[in-house]
N, CA and C atoms as an extended XYZ file, in Angstrom:
582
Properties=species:S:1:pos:R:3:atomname:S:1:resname:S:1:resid:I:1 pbc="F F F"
N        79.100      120.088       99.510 N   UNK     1
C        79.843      118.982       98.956 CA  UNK     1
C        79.528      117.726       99.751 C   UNK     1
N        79.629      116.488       99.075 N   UNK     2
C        79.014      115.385       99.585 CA  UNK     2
C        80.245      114.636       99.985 C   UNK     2
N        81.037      114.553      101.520 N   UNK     3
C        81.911      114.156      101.244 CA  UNK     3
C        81.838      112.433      102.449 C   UNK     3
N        82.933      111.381      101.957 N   UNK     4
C        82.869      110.460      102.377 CA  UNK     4
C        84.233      109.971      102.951 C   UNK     4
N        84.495      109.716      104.085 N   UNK     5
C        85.709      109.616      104.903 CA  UNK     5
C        85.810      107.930      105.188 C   UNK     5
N        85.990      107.219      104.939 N   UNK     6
C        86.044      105.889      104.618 CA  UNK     6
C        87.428      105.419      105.614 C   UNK     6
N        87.400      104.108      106.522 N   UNK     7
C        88.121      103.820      107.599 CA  UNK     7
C        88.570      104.836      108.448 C   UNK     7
N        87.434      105.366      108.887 N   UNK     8
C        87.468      106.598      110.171 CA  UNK     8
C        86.268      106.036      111.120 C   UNK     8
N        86.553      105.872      112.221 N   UNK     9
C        86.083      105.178      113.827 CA  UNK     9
C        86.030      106.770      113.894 C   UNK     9
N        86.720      107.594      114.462 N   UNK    10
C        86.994      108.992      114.666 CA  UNK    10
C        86.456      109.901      114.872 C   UNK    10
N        86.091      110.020      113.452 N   UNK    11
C        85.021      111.317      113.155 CA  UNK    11
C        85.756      112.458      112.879 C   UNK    11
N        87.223      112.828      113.565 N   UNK    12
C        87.920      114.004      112.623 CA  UNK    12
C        87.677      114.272      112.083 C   UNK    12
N        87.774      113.962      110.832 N   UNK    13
C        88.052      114.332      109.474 CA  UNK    13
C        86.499      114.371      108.711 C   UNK    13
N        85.716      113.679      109.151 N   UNK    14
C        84.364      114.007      109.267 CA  UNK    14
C        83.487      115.270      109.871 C   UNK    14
N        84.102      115.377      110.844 N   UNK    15
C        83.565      116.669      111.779 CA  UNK    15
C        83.864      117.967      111.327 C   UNK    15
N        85.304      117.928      110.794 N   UNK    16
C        86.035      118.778      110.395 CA  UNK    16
C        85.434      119.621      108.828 C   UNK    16
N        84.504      118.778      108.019 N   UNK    17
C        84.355      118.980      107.021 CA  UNK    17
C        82.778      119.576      107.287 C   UNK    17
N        82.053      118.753      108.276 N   UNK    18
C        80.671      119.452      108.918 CA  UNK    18
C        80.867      120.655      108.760 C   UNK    18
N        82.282      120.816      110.012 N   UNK    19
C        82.153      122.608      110.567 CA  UNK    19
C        82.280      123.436      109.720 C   UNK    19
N        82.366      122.964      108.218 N   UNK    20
C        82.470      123.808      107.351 CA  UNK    20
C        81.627      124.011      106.649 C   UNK    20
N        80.350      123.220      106.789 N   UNK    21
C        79.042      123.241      106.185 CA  UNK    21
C        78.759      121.876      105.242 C   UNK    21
N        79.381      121.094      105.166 N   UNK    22
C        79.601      119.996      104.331 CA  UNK    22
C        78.869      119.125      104.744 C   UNK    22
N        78.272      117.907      103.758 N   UNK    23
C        77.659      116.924      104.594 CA  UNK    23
C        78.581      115.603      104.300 C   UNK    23
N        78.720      115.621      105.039 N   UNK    24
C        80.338      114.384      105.071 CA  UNK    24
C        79.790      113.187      106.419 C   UNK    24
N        79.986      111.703      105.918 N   UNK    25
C        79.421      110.508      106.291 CA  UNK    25
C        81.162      110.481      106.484 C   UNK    25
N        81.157      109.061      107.321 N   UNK    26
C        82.307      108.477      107.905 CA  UNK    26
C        81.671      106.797      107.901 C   UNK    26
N        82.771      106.149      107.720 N   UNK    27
C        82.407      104.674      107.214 CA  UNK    27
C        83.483      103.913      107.830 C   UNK    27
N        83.814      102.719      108.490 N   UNK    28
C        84.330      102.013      109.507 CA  UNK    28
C        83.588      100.739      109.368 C   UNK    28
N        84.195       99.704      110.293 N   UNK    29
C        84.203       98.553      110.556 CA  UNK    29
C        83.806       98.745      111.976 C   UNK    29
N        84.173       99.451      112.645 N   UNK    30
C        84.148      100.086      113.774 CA  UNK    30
C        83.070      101.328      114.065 C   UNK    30
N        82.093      100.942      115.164 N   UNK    31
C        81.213      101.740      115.059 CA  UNK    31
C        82.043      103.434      115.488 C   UNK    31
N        81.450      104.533      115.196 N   UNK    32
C        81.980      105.672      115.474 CA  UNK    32
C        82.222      106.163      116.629 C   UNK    32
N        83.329      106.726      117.430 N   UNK    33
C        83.318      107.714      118.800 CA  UNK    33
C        82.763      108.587      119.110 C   UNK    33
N        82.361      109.465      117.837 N   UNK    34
C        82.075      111.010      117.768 CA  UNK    34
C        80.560      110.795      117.259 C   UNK    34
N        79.729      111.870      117.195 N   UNK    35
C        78.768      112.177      116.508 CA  UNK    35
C        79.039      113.343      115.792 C   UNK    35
N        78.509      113.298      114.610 N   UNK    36
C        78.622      114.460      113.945 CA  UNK    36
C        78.220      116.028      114.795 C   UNK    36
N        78.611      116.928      114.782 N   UNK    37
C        78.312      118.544      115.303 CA  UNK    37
C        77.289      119.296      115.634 C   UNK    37
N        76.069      118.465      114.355 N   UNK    38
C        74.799      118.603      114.190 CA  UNK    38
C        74.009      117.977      115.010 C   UNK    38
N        74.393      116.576      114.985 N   UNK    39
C        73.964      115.938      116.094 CA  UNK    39
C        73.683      114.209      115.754 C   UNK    39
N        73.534      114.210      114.025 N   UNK    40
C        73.378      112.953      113.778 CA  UNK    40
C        74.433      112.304      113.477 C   UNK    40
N        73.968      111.116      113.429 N   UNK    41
C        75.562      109.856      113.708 CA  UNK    41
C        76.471      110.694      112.905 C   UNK    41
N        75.917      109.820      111.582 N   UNK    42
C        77.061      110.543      110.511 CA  UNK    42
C        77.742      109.385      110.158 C   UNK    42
N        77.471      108.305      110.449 N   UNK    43
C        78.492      106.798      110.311 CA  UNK    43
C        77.922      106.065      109.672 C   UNK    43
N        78.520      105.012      108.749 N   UNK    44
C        78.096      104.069      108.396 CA  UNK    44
C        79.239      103.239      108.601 C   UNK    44
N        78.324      102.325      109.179 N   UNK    45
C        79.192      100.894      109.983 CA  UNK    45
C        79.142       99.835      109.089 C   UNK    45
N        80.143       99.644      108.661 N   UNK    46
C        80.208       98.242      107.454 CA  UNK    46
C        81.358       98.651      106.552 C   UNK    46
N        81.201       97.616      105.863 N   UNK    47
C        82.610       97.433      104.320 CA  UNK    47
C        82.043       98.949      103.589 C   UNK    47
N        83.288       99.712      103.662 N   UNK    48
C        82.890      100.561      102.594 CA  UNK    48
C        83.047      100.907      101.276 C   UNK    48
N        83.058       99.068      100.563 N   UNK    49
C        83.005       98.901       99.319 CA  UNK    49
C        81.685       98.537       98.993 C   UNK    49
N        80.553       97.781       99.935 N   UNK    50
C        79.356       98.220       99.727 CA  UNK    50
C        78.825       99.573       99.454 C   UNK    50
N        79.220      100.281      100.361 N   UNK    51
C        78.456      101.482      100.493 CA  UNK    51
C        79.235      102.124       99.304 C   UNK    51
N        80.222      101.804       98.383 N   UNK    52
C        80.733      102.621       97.128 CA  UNK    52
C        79.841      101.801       96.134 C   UNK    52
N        79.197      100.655       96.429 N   UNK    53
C        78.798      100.003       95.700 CA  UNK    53
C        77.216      100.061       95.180 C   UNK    53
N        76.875      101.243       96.636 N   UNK    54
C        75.386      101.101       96.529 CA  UNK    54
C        74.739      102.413       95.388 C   UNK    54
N        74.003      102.500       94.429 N   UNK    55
C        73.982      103.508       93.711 CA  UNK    55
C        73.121      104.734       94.002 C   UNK    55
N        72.661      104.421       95.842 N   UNK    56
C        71.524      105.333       95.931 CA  UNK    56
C        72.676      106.933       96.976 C   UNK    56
N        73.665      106.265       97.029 N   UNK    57
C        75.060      107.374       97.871 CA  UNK    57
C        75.545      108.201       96.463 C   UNK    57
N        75.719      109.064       96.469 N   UNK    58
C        76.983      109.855       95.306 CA  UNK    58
C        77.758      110.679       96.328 C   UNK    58
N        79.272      110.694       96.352 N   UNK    59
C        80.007      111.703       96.900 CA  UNK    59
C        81.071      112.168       95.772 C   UNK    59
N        81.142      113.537       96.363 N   UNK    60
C        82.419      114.328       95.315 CA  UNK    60
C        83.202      114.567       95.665 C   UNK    60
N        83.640      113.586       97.187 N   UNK    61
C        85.132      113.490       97.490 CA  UNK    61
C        85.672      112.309       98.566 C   UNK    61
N        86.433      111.525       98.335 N   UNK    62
C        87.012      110.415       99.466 CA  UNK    62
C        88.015      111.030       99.624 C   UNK    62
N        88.012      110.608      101.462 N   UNK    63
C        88.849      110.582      102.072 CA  UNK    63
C        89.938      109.482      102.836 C   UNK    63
N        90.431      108.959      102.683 N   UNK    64
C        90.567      107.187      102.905 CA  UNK    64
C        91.420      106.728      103.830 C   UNK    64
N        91.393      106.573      104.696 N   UNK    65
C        92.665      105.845      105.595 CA  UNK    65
C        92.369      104.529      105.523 C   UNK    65
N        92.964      103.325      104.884 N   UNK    66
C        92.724      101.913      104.885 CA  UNK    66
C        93.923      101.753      105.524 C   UNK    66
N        93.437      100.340      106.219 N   UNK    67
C        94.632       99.995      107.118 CA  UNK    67
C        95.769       99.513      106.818 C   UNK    67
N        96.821      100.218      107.073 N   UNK    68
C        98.338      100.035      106.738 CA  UNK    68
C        99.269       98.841      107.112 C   UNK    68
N        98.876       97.892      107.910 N   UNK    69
C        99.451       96.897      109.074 CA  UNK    69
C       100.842       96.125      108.220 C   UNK    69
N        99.556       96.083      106.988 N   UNK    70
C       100.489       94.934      105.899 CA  UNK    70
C       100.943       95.732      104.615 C   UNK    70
N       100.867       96.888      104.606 N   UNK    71
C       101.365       97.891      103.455 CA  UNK    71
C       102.447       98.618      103.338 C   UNK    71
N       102.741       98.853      105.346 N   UNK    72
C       103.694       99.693      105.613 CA  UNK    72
C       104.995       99.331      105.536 C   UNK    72
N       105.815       99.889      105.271 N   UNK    73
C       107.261       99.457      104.894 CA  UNK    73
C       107.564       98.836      105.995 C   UNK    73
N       107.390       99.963      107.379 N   UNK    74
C       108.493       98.925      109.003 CA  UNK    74
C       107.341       97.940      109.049 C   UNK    74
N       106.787       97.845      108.328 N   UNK    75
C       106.235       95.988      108.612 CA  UNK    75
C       106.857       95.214      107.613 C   UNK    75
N       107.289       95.587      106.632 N   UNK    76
C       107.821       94.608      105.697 CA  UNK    76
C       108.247       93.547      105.705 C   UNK    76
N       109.101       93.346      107.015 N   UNK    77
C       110.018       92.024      107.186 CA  UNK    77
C       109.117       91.035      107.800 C   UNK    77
N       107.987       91.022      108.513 N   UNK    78
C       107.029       90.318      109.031 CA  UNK    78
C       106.635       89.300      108.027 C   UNK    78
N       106.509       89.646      106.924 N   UNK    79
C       106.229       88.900      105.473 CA  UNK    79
C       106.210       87.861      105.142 C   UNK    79
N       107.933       87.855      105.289 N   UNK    80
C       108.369       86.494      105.104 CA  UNK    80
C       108.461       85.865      106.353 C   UNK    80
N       108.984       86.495      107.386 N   UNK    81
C       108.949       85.953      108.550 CA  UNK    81
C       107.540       84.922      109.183 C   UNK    81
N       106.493       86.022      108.901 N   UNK    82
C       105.356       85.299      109.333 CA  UNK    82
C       104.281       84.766      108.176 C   UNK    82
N       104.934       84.953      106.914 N   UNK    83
C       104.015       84.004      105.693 CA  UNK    83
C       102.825       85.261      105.441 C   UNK    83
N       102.889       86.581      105.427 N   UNK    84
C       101.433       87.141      105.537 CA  UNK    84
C       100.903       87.757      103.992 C   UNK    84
N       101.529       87.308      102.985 N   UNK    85
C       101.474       87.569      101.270 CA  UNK    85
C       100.203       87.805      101.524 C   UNK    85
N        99.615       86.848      101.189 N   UNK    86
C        97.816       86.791      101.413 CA  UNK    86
C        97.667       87.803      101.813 C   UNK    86
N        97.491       88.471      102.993 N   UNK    87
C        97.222       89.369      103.834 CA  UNK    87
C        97.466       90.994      103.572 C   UNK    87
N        98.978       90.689      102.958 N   UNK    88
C        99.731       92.156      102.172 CA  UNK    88
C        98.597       92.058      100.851 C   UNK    88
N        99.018       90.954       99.866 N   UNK    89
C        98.118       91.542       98.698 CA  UNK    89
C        96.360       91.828       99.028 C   UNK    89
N        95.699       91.326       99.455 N   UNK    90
C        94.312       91.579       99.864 CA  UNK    90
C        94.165       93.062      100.393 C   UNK    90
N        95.195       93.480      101.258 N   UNK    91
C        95.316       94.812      101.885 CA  UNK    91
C        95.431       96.300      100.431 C   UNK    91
N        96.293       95.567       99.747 N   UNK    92
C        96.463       96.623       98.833 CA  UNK    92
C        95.537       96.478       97.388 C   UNK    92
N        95.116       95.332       97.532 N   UNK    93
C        93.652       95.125       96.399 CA  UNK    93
C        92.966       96.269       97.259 C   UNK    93
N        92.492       96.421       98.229 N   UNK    94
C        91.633       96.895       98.573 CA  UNK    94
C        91.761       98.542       98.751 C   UNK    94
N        92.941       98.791       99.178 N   UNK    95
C        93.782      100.263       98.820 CA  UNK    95
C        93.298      100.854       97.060 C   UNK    95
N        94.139       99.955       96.233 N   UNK    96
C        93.686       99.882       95.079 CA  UNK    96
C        91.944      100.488       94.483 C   UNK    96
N        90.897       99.145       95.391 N   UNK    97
C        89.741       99.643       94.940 CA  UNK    97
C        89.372      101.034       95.417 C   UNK    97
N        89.886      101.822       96.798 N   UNK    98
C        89.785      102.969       96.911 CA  UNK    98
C        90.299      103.786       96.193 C   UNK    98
N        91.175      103.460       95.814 N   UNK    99
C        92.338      104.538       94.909 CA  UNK    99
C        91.352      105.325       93.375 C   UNK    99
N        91.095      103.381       92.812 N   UNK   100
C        90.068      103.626       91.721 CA  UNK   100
C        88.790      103.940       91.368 C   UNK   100
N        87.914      104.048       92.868 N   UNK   101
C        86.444      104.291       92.828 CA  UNK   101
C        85.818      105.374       92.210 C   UNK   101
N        85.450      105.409       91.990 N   UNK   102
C        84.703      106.473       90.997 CA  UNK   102
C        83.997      107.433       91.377 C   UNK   102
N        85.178      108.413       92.677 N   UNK   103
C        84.015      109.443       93.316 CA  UNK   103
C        85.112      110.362       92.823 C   UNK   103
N        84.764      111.723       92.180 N   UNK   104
C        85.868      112.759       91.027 CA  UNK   104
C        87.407      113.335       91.965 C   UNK   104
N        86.835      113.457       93.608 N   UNK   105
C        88.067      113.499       94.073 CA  UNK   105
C        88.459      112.548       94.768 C   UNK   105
N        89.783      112.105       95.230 N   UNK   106
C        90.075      111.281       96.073 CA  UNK   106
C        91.296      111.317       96.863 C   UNK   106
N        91.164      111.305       98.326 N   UNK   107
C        92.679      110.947       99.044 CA  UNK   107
C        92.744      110.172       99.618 C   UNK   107
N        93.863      109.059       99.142 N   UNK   108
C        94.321      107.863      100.245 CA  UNK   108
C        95.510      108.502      100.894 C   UNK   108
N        95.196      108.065      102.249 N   UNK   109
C        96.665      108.165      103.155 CA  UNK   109
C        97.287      106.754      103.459 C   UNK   109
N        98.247      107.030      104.151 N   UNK   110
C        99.128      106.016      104.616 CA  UNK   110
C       100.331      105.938      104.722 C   UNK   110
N       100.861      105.486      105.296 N   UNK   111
C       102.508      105.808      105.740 CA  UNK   111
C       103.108      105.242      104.502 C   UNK   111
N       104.573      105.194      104.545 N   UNK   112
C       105.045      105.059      103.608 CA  UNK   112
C       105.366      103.592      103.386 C   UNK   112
N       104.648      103.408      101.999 N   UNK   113
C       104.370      101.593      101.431 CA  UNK   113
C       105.543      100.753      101.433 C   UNK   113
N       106.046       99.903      100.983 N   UNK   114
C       106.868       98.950      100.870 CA  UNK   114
C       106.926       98.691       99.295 C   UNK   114
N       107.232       98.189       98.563 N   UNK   115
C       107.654       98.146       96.905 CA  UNK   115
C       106.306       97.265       96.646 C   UNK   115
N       106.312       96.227       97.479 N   UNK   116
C       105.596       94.670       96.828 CA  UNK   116
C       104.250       95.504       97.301 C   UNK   116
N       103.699       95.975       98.071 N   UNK   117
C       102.347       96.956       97.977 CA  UNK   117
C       102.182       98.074       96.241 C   UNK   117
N       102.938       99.001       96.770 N   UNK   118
C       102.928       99.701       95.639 CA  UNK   118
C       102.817       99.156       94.368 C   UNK   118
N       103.390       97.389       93.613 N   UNK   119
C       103.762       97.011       92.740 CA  UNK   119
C       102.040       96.808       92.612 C   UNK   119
N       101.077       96.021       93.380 N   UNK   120
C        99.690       95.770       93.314 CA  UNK   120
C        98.844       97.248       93.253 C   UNK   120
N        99.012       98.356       94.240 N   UNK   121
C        98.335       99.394       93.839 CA  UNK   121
C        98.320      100.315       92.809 C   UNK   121
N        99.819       99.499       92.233 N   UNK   122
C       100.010      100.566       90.485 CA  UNK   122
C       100.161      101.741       90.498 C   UNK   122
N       100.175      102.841       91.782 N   UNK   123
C       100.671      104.218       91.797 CA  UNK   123
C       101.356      104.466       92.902 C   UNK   123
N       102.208      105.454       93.089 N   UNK   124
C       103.181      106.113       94.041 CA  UNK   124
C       102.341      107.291       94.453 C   UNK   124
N       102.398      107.309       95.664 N   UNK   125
C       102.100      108.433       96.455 CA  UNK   125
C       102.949      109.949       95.678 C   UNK   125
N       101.673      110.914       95.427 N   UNK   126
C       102.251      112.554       95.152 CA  UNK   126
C       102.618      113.508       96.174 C   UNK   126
N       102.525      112.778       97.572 N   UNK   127
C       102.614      113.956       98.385 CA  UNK   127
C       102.872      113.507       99.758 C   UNK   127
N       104.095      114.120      100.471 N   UNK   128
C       103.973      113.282      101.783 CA  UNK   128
C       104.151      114.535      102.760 C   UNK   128
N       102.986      114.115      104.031 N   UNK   129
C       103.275      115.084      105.106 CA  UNK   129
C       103.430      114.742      106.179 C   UNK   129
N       103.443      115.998      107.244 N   UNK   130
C       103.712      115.310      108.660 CA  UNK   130
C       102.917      116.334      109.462 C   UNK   130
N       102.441      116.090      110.548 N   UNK   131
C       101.586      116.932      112.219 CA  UNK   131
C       102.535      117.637      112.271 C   UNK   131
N       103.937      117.975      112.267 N   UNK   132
C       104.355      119.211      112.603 CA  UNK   132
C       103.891      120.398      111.915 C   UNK   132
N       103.737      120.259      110.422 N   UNK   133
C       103.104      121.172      109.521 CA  UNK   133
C       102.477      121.687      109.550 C   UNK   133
N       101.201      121.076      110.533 N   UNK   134
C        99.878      121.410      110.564 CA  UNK   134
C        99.761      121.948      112.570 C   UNK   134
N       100.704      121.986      112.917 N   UNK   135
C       100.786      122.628      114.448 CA  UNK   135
C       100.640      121.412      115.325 C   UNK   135
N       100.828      120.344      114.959 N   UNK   136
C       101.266      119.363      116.211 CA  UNK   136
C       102.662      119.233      116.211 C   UNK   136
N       103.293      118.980      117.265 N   UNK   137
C       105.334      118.874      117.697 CA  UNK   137
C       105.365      117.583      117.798 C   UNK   137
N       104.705      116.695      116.848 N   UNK   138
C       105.395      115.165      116.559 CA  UNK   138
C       105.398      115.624      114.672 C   UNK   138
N       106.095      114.132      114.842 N   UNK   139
C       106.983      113.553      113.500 CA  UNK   139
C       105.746      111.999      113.153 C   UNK   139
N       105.305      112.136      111.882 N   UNK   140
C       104.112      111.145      111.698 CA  UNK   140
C       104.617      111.223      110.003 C   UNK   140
N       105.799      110.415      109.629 N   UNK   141
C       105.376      110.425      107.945 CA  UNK   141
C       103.899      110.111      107.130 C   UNK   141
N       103.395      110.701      106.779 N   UNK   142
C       102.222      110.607      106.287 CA  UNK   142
C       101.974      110.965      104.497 C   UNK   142
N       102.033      109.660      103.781 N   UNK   143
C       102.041      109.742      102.536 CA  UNK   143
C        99.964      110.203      101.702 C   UNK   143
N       100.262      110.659      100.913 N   UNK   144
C        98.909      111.307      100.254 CA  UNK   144
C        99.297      110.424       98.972 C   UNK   144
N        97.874      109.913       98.563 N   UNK   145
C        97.642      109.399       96.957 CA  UNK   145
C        96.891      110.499       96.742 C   UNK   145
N        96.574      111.306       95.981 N   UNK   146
C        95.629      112.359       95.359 CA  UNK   146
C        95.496      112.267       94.017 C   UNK   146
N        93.536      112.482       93.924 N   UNK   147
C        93.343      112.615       92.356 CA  UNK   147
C        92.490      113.356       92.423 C   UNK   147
N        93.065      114.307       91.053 N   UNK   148
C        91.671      115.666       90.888 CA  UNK   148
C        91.542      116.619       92.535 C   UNK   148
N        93.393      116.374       93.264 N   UNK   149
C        93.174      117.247       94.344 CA  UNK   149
C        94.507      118.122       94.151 C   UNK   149
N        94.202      119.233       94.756 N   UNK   150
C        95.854      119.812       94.538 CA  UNK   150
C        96.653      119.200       95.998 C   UNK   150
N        97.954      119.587       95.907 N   UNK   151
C        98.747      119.045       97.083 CA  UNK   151
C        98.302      120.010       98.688 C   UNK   151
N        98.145      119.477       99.922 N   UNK   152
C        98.392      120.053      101.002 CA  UNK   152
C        98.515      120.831      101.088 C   UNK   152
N        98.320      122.083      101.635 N   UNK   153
C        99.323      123.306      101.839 CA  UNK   153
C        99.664      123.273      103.283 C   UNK   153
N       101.033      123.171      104.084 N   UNK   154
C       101.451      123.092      105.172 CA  UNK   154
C       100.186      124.507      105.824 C   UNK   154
N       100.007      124.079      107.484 N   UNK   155
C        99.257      125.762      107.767 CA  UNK   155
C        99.682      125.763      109.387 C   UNK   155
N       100.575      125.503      109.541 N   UNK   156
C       101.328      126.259      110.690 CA  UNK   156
C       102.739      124.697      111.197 C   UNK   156
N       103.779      125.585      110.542 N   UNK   157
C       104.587      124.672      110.819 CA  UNK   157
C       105.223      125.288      112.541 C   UNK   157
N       105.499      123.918      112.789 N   UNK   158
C       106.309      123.922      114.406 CA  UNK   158
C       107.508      122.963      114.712 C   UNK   158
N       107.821      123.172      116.129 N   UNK   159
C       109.043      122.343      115.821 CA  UNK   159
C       108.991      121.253      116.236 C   UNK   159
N       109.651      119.674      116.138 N   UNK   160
C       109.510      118.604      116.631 CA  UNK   160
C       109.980      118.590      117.899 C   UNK   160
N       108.873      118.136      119.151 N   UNK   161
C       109.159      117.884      120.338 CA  UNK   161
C       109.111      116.349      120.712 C   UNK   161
N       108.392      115.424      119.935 N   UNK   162
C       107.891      114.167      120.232 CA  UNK   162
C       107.643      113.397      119.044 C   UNK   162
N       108.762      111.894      119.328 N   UNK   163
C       107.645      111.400      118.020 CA  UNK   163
C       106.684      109.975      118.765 C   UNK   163
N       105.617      110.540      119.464 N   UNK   164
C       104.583      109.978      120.241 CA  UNK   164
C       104.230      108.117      119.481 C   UNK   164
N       104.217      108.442      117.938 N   UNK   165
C       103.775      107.119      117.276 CA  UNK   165
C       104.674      106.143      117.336 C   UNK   165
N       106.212      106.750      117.297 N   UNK   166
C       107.111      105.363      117.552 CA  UNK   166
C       107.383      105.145      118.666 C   UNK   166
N       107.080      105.817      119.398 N   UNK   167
C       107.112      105.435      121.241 CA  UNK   167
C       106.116      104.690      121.563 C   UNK   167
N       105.438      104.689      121.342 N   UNK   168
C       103.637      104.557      121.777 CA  UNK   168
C       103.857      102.893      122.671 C   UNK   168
N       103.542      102.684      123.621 N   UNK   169
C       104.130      101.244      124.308 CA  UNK   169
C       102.810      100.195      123.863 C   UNK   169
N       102.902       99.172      123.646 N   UNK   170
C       101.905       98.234      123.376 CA  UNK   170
C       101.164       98.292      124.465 C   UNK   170
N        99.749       97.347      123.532 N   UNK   171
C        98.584       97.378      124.284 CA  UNK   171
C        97.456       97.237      122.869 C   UNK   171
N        96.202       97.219      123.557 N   UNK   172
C        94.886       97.094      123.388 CA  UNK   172
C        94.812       97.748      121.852 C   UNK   172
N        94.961       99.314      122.584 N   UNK   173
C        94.397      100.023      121.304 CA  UNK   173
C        95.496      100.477      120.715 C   UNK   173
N        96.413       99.980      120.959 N   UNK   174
C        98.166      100.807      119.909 CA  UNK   174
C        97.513      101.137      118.455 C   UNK   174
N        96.970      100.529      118.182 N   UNK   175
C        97.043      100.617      116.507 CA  UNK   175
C        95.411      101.838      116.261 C   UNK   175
N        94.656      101.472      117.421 N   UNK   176
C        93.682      102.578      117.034 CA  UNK   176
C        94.587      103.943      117.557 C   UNK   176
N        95.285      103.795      118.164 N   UNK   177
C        96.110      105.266      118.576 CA  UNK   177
C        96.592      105.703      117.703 C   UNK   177
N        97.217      105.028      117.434 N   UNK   178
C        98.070      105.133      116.457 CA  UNK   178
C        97.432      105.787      114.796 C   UNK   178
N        96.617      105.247      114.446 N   UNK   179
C        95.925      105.656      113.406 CA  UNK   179
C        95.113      106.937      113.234 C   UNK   179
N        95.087      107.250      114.404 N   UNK   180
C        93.934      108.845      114.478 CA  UNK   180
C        94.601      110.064      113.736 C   UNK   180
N        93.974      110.186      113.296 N   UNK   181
C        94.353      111.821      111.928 CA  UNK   181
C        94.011      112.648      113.068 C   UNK   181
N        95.308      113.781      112.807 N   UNK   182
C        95.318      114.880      113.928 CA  UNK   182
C        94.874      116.005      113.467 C   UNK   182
N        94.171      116.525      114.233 N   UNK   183
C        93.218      118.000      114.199 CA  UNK   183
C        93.616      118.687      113.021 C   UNK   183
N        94.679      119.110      112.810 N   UNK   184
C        95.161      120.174      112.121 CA  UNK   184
C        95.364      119.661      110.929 C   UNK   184
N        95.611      118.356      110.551 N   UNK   185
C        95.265      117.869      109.201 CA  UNK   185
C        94.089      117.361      108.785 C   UNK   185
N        93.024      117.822      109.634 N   UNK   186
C        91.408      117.042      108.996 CA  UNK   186
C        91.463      118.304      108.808 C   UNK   186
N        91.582      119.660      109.422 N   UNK   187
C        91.304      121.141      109.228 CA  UNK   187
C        91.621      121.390      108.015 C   UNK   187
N        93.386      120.836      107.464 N   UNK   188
C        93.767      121.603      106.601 CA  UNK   188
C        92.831      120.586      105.254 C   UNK   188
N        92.340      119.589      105.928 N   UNK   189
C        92.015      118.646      104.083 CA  UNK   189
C        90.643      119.712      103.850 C   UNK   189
N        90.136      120.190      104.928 N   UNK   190
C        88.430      120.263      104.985 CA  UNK   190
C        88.705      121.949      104.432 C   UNK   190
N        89.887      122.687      105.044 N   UNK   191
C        89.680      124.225      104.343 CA  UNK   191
C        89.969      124.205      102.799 C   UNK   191
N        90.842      123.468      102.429 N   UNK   192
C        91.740      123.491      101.159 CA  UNK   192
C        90.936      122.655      100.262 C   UNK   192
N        90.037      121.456      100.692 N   UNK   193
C        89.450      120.653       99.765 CA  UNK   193
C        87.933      120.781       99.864 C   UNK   193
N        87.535      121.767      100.458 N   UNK   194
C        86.058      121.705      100.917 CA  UNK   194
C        85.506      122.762      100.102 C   UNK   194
């Protein structure tokens, strides 16, 4: 399966789909941390509405984390506070063009939206999970858009010891911390969707 992991620096969820025999690319703004398993990059560094755009790629599945900053509900009030409309709608145009691209499967993630997002991306999330499910002891609401996928299947629930993301103290990389898909949910997208 040809799969494409789109706003992943990471490589998780990329790697994860390797170890399963898959040939799965990862696409960022941000050059990659990881190398693929095999040994080659595995990245493509740039807008990855080019690279949906280019006709010489075909994949038969996205994976999508676009950035949430201006989508997410506990940002909501920033809005008006700091004027960032522009910023919210552009964010979820672009959610949107992932949502609609034309590869047969697709998953967007992202925490849970705010109304005035959702009203521009035109669909509601089918599925929401969390790292405890999947054997991490934090709490991470984590909403799924899915098309042409079935839902999650939890694969080792545990109990909450930490919720690491709303603690997390500022700094540099808060938000790349913050954003990293945890082991056990690149595992479960890559056994169940691979």
């Amino acid at each position: 399966m040809q799969v494409l992991v789109a706003c992943e620096f990471s490589g998780v969820v990329r790697n994860a789909f390797v170890a399963r025999g898959h040939d799965a690319m990862s696409c960022d703004l941000l050059p990659s941390e990881t190398e693929r398993p095999d040994g080659w990059d595995g990245h493509y560094q740039g807008d990855v509405l080019e690279l949906l755009a280019d006709s010489s790629y075909r994949f038969d599945l996205l994976i999508a984390h676009p950035p949430c900053t201006r989508l997410c509900n506990s940002g909501v009030r920033w809005l008006n506070e700091r004027n960032l409309w522009t910023e919210m709608e552009q964010a979820a145009l672009f959610f949107k063009a992932l949502l609609d691209c034309n590869i047969p499967k697709r998953c967007i993630e992202n925490p849970l939206p705010h109304s005035y997002a959702v009203e521009i991306i035109g669909a509601s999330y089918n599925q929401v999970i969390h790292p405890w499910q999947f054997g991490h002891e934090e709490s991470k609401t984590t909403c799924l858009w899915l098309r042409n996928l079935p839902q999650l299947k939890p694969t080792n629930i545990v109990s909450i010891a930490k919720q690491k993301i709303h603690t997390m103290s500022p700094g540099a990389n808060r938000s790349k911390e913050r954003s990293r898909t945890y082991q056990g949910i690149a595992d479960a997208f890559a056994s169940q969707w691979g």
